[in-house]
C-alpha positions in Angstrom: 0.0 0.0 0.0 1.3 3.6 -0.8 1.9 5.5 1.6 -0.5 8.3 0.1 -3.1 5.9 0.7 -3.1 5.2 4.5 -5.3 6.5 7.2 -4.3 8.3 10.0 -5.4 5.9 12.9 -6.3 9.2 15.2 -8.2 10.3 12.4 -10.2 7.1 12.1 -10.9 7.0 15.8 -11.7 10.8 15.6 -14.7 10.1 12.9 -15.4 6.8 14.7 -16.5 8.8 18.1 -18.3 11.4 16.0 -20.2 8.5 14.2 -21.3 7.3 17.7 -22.5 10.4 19.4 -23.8 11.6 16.0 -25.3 9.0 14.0 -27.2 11.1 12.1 -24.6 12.5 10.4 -24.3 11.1 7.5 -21.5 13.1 5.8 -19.1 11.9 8.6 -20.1 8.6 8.7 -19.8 8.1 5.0 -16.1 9.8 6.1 -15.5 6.8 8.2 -16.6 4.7 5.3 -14.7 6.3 2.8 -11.0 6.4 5.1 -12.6 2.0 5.4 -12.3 1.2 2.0 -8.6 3.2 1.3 -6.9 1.6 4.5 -9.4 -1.0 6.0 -7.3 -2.5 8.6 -6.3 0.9 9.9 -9.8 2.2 10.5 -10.6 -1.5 12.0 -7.5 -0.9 14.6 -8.7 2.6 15.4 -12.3 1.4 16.2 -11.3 -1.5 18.1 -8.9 0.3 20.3 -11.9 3.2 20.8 -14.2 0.5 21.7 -12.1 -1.0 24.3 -11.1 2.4 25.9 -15.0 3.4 26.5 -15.5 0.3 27.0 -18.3 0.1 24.3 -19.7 -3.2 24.3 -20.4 -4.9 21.6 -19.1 -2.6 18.9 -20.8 -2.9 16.3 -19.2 -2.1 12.8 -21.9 -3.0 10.0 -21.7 1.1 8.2 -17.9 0.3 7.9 -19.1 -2.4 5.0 -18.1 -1.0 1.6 -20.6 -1.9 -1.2 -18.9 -5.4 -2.4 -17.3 -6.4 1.2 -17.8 -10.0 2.5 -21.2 -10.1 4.3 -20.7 -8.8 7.9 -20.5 -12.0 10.4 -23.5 -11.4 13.5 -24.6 -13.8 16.1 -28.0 -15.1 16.8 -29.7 -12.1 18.0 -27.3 -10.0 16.0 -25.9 -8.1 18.8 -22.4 -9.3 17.8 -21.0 -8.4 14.6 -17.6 -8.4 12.6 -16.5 -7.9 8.9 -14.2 -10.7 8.1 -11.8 -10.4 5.3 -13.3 -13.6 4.0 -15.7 -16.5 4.6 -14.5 -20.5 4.2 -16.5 -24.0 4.4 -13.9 -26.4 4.5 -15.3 -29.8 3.8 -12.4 -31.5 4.8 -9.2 -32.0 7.0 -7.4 -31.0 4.1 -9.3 -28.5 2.7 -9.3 -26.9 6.8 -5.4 -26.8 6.4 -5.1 -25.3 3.5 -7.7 -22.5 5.1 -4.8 -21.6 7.3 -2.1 -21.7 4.8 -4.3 -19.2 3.1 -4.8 -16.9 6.3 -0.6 -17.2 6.8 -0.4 -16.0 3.4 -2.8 -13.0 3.9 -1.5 -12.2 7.8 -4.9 -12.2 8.8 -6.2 -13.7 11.8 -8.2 -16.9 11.6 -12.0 -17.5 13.6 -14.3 -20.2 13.4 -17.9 -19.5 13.5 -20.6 -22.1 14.5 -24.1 -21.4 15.1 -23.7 -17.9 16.9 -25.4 -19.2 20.0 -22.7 -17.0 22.4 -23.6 -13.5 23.6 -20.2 -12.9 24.3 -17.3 -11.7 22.0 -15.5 -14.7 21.5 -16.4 -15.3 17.6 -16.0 -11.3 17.0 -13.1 -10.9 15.1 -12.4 -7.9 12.5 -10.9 -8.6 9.2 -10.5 -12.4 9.9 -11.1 -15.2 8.1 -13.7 -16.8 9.2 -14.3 -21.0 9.0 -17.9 -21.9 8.6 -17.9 -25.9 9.5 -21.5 -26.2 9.6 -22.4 -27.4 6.7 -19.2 -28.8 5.7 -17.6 -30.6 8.5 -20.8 -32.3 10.2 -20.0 -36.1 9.5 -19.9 -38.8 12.3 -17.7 -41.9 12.7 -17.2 -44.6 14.2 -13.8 -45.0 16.3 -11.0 -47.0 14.9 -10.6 -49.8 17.0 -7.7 -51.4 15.9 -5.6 -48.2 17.1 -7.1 -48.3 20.6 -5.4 -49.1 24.1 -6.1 -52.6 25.1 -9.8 -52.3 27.3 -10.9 -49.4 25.5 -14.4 -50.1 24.2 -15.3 -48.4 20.8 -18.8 -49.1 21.1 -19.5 -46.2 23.6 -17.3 -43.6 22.0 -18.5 -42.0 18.0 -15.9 -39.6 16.6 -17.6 -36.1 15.3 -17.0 -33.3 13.1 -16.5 -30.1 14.7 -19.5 -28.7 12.7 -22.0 -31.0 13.5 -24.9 -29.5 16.0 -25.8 -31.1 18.9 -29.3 -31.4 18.0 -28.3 -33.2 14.7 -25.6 -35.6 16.6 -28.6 -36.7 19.0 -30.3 -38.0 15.8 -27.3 -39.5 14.5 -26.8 -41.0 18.2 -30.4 -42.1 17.8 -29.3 -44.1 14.7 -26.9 -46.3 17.0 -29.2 -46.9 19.5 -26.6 -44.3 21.6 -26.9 -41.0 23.8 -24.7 -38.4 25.2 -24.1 -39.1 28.8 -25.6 -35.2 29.5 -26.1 -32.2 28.2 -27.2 -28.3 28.1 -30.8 -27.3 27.3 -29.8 -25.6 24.0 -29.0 -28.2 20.7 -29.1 -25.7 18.3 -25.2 -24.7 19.1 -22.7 -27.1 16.6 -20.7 -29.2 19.5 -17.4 -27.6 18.9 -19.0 -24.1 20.5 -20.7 -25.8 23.1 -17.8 -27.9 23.8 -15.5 -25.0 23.9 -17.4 -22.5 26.3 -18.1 -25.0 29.1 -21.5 -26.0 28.1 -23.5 -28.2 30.5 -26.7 -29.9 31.9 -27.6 -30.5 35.5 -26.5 -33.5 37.8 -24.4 -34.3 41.0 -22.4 -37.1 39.0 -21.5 -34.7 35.8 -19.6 -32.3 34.6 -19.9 -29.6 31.7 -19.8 -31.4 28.1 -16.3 -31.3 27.8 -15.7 -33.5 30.4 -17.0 -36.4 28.2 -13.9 -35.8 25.7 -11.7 -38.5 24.9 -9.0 -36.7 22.3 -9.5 -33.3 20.1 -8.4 -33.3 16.8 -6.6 -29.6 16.2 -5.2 -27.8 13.6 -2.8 -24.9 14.6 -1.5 -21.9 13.4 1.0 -23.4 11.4 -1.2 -26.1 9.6 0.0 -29.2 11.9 -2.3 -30.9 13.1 -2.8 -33.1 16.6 -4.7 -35.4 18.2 -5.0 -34.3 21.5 -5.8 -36.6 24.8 -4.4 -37.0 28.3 -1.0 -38.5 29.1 -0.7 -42.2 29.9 0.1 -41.2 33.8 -3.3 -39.4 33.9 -6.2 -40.7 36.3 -8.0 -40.7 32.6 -6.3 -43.3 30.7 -6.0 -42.0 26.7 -7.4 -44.1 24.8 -4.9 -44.5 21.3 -1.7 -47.0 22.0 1.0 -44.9 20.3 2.6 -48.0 18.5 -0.7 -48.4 16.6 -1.3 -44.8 16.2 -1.4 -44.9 11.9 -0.4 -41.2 11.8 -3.1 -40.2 9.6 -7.0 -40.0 10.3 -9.1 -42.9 8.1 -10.5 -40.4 5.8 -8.1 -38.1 5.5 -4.8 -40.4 4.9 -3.0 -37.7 2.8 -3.0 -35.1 5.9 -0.1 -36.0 9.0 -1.7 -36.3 12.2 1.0 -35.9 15.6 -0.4 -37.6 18.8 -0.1 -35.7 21.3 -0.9 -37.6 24.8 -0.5 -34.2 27.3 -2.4 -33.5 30.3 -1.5 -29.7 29.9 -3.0 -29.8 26.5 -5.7 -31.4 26.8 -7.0 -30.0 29.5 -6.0 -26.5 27.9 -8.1 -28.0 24.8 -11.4 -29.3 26.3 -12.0 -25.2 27.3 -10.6 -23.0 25.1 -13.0 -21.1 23.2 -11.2 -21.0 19.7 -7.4 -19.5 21.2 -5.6 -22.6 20.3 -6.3 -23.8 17.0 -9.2 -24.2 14.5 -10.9 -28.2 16.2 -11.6 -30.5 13.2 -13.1 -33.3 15.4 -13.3 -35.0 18.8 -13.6 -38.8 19.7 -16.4 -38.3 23.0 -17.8 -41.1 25.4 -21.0 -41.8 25.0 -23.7 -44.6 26.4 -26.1 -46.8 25.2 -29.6 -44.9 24.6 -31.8 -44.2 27.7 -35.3 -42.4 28.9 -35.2 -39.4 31.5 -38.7 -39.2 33.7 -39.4 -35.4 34.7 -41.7 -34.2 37.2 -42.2 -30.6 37.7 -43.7 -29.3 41.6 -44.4 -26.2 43.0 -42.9 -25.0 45.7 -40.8 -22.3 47.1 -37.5 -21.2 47.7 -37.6 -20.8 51.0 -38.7 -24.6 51.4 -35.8 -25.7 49.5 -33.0 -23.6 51.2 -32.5 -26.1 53.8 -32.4 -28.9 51.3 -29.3 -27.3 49.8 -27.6 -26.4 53.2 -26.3 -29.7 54.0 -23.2 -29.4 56.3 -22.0 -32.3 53.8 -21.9 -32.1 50.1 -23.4 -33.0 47.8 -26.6 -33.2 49.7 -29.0 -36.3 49.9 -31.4 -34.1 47.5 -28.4 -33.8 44.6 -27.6 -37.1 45.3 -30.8 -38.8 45.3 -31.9 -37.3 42.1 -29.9 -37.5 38.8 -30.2 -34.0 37.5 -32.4 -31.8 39.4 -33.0 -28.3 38.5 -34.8 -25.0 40.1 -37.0 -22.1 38.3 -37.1 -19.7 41.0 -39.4 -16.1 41.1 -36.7 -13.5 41.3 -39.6 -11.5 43.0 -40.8 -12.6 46.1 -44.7 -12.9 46.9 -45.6 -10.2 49.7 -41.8 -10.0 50.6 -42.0 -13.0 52.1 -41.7 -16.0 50.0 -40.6 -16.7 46.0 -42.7 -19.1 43.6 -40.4 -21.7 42.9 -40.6 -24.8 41.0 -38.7 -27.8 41.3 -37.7 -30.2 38.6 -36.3 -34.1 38.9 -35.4 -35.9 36.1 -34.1 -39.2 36.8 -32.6 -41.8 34.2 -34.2 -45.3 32.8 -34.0 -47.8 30.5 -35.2 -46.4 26.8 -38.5 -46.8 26.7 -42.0 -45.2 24.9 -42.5 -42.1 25.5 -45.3 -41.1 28.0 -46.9 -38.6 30.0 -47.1 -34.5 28.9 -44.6 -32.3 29.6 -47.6 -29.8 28.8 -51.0 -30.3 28.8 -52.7 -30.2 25.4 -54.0 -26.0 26.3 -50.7 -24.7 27.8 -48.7 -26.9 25.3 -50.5 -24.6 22.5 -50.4 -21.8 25.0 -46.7 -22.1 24.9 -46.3 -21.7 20.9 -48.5 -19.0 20.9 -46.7 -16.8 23.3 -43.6 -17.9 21.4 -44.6 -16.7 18.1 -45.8 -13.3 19.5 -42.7 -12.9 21.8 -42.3 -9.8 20.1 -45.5 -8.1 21.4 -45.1 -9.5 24.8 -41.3 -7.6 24.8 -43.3 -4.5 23.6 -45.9 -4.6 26.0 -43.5 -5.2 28.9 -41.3 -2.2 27.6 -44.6 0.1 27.6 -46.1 -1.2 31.4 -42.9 -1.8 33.1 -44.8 -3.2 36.4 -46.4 -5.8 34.6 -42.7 -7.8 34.8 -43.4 -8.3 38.3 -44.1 -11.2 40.5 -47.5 -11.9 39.5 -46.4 -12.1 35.8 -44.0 -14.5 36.3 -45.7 -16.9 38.8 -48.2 -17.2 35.7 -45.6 -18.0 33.8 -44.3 -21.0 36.4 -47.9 -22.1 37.0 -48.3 -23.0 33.6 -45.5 -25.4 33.6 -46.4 -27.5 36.3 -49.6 -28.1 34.6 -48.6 -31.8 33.2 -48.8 -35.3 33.0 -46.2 -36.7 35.4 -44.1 -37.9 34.9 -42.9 -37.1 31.1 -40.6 -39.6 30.0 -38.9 -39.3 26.4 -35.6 -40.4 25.5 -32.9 -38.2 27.2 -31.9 -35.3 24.5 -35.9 -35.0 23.9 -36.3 -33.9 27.7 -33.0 -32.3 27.9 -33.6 -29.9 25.7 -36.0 -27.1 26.0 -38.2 -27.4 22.9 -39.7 -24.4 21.4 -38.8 -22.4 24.0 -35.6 -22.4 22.3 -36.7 -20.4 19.2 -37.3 -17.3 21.1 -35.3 -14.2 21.0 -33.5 -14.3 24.0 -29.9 -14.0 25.5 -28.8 -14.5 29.3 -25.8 -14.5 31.7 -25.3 -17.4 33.8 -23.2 -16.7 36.9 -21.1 -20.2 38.5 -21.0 -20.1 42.4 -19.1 -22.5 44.2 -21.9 -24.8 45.3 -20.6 -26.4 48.6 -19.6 -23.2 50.1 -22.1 -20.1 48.8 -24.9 -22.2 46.5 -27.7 -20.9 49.0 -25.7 -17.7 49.7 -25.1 -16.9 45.8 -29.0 -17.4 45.2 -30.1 -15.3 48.2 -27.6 -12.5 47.1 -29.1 -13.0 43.5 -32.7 -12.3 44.9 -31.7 -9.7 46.7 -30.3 -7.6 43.9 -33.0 -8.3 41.6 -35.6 -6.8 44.2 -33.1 -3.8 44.8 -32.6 -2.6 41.2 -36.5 -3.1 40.6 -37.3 -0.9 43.5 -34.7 1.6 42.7 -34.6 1.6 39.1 -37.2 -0.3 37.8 -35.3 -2.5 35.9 -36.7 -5.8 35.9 -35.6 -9.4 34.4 -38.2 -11.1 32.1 -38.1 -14.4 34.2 -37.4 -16.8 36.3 -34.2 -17.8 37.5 -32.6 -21.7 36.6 -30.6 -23.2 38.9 -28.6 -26.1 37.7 -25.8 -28.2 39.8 -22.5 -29.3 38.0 -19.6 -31.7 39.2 -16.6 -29.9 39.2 -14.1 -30.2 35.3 -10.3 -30.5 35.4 -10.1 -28.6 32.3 -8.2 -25.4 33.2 -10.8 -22.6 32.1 -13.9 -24.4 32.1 -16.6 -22.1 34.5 -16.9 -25.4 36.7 -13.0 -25.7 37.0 -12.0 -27.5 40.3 -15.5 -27.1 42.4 -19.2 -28.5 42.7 -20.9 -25.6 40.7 -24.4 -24.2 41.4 -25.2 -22.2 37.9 -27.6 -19.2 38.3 -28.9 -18.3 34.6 -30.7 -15.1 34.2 -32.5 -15.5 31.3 -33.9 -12.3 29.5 -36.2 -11.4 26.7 -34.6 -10.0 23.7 -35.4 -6.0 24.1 -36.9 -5.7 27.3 -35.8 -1.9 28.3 -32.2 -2.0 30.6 -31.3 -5.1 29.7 -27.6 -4.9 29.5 -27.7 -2.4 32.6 -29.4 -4.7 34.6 -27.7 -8.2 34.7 -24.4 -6.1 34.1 -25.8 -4.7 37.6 -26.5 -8.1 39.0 -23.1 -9.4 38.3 -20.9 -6.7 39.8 -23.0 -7.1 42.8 -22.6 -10.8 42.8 -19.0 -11.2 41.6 -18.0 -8.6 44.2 -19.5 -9.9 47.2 -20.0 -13.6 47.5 -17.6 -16.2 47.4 -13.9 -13.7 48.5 -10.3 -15.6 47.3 -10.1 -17.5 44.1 -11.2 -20.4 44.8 -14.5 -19.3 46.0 -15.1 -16.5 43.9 -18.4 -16.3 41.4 -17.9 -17.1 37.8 -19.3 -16.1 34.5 -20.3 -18.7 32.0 -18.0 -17.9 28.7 -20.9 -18.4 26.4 -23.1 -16.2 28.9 -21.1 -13.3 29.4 -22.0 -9.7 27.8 -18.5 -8.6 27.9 -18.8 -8.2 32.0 -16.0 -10.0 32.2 -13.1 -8.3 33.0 -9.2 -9.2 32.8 -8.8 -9.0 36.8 -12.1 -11.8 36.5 -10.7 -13.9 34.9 -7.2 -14.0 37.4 -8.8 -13.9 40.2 -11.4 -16.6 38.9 -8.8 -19.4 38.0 -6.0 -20.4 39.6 -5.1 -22.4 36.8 -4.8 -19.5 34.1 -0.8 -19.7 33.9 -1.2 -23.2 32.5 -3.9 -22.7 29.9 -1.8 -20.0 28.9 1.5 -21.9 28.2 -0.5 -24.4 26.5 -2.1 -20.9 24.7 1.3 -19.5 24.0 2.5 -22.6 22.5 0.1 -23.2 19.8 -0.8 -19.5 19.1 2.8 -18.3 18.8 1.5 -15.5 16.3 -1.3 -14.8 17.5 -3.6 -16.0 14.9 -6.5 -17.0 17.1 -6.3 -13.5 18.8 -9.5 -11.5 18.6 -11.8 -8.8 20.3 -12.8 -11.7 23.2 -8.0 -12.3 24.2 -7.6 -8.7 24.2 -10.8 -7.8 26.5 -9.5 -10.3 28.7 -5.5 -9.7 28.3 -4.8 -13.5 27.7 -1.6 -12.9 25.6 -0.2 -11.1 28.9 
């Protein structure tokens, strides 16, 4: 590029703050345009490094698009966005390494993109190429036996592309007669992105998904690829013998695969949101098919709190049951006691499906209010009073109205079902359950009754509590503790959104749970950009490992984007 036609970078920030305290200017914004398409990765830079000085979260950068540019990248409810310096579908191992070549060739940085589930900035990268795997890379295999360890059994392990969703690998684990062991309430995520932000159900006996991983195919900056899994002096055995390990993957024999049996790797690998490499597959344990029974009850929270205060833990309640959950009424009834509803699910042979999770009215209730969520948010932003305890222990009435119990295979009562489809985001907040579960959820409560008195903000629902055994992968939210996930779950456009559970979690983060290994988490997929790089060192006291492992494999900082330099990883 000639030097006549670069940008000055204060320039570019100069017109960038103008654009946001003015938009309606249009002759500086098409300024800022004009300074885009003559030095694009200048003006990028500028805006980037202006966003993260106001803190302006998330930036959004759709009027930089020159007529012609690649299609801005946004996420599900379009609140994240980028403009990548080009789009790939690899449909192969190969075809994914010679993606990276490409991006070495171009020095631009390298981002894969799944279904855009996360409300966080991890997928937001500017001027990157982005890998779309979704419709490319979505195959499922059986495992190789002949290369296993001697007792490894291939018939409860399946091998899957990185693009694959989880919702379509249930049906393809339906095929087989097989099932994940557990999983989140969302399938609509491909498993590489719920994988690699901690994802995870409910149950005193499992972790987040990642914990089910047996290796992790990666590809790194560099174009070499490894097969990832622990070390043979880990308390989890890897399942490849080296001696038999071909070198290669079966369908892709012309690409050289390195085994790589590390603990720091691996466990840097099962959690690492997209910083290490671009994943092409993972080999995960699965189980033969079974049925989960639910039954819904109302109760409150009060009436559970001593449940939950066990001087031992897990208590007989977490135990007992094999994934109980709570829906709790932030808003207590007469200031004395919050609606609360309590769900147990426990596990059984597959079998027919019976009973209603709905009844046939509230069942068609249910899509109704789904398909005009849009007029419910718009009445709620007009009347804000009417998002107060009565509304939402309407809402929780309705959902006890079934046919106990409602038994369907697993994945079917796992997931949420067309609750799923509604414009919504949340932030999910991980408390270390043995010591501050009940204290965490009080403190919750509290600040949700605070801010609606004193600023009538209010959350659009109840609050799901979910229990998780504690993961050894370094930066996984349930790292090294019994978690107790709060999710605050909000209605796309409900007036004060962001202030409010931006709010919550200051309050919450600051106040319960005091050293590190005690402190309150935010879920990486779940996280608005609250998360700040103090968080995330005080959060886990395991940081300095992922980041060797981090350091290692992203030498050049390919994998860098919006979501390592928010967080100061590369420090």
């Amino acid at each position: 590029m000639d030097q006549a036609d670069k940008v000055d970078p204060n320039e570019a920030a100069e017109l960038f703050i103008w654009a946001l305290t003015r938009p309606d200017d249009e002759d500086k914004k098409q300024q800022l345009v004009a300074a885009f398409e003559k030095d694009p990765q200048t003006v990028l830079d500028a805006v980037d490094a202006v966003a993260n000085r106001l803190n302006l979260y998330p930036p959004h950068f759709d009027f930089l698009a020159p007529a012609g540019a690649v299609e801005p990248w946004k996420n599900c409810i379009g609140e994240q966005s980028c403009i990548p310096f080009d789009r790939r579908c690899p449909t192969s191992l190969k075809e994914l390494v010679g993606v990276i070549a490409e991006a070495r060739d171009e020095k631009v940085a390298v981002r894969a993109i799944g279904s855009g589930h996360s409300f966080s900035d991890i997928t937001n990268t500017q001027g990157a190429l982005l890998v779309d795997p979704h419709d490319g890379l979505k195959q499922v295999f059986p495992v190789d036996a002949s290369i296993l360890r001697d007792g490894s059994d291939p018939a409860n392990m399946i091998r899957a592309q990185c693009g694959i969703t989880v919702a379509d690998l249930n049906k393809a684990l339906d095929a087989k007669k097989l099932g994940l062991i557990n999983m989140g309430a969302y399938d609509g995520q491909t498993i590489s992105g719920a994988l690699s932000t901690g994802t995870h159900g409910s149950g005193a006996k499992y972790g987040p998904m990642a914990d089910f991983l047996l290796s992790i195919v990666l590809v790194t900056e560099s174009g070499k690829v490894y097969q990832i899994e622990p070390s043979p002096s880990s308390t989890e055995t890897p399942i490849t013998d080296p001696a038999k390990f071909p070198g290669h993957l079966p369908e892709a024999p012309d690409v050289p695969v390195e085994l790589k049996q590390d603990d720091e790797w691996f466990r840097a690998a099962k959690v690492a949101m997209g910083c290490l490499g671009i994943i092409y597959s993972y080999t995960i344990r699965v189980q033969e098919a079974f049925s989960v029974s639910e039954v819904r009850s109302m109760t409150t929270w009060e009436a559970m709190k001593p449940l939950l205060s066990s001087s031992s833990w897990p208590p007989p309640i977490l135990q007992d049951i094999d994934h109980f959950e709570l829906l709790i009424n932030p808003y207590a009834e007469d200031n004395a006691s919050h609606k609360c509803i309590k769900v147990e699910r426990m596990r059984k042979k597959l079998q027919k499906p019976s009973g209603e999770r709905l009844s046939g009215f509230w069942s068609w209730m249910e899509k109704l209010s789904v398909k005009n969520s849009w007029a419910l948010v718009t009445a709620l932003n007009k009347v804000p009073g009417l998002l107060n305890r009565s509304a939402i222990n309407t809402a929780l009435g309705f959902l006890v109205d079934m046919a106990p119990p409602y038994v369907d295979v697993s994945h079917a009562v796992f997931t949420l079902g067309v609750e799923n489809t509604v414009k919504a985001w949340a932030v999910e907040l991980h408390a270390d359950a043995a010591e501050d579960c009940v204290t965490a959820i009080d403190a919750v409560l509290a600040a949700f009754e605070t801010l609606g008195r004193e600023q009538k903000w209010y959350i659009a629902g109840p609050l799901g509590i979910r229990f998780i055994r504690a993961s050894d992968a370094f930066l996984a939210p349930q790292a090294g503790r019994f978690t107790c996930a709060v999710e605050l779950d909000m209605l796309y456009g409900i007036h004060h959104d962001r202030e409010l559970l931006g709010k919550v979690k200051e309050i919450i983060c600051s106040t319960v749970g005091g050293d590190e290994n005690h402190s309150v988490r935010v879920h990486w997929g779940l996280d608005w950009g609250y998360t700040t790089r103090d968080d995330v060192r005080r959060w886990y006291p395991d940081l300095g490992r992922w980041q060797a492992v981090y350091r290692a494999l992203n030498t050049t900082g390919m994998f860098d984007n919006a979501f390592t330099k928010r967080l100061g990883l590369r420090e």
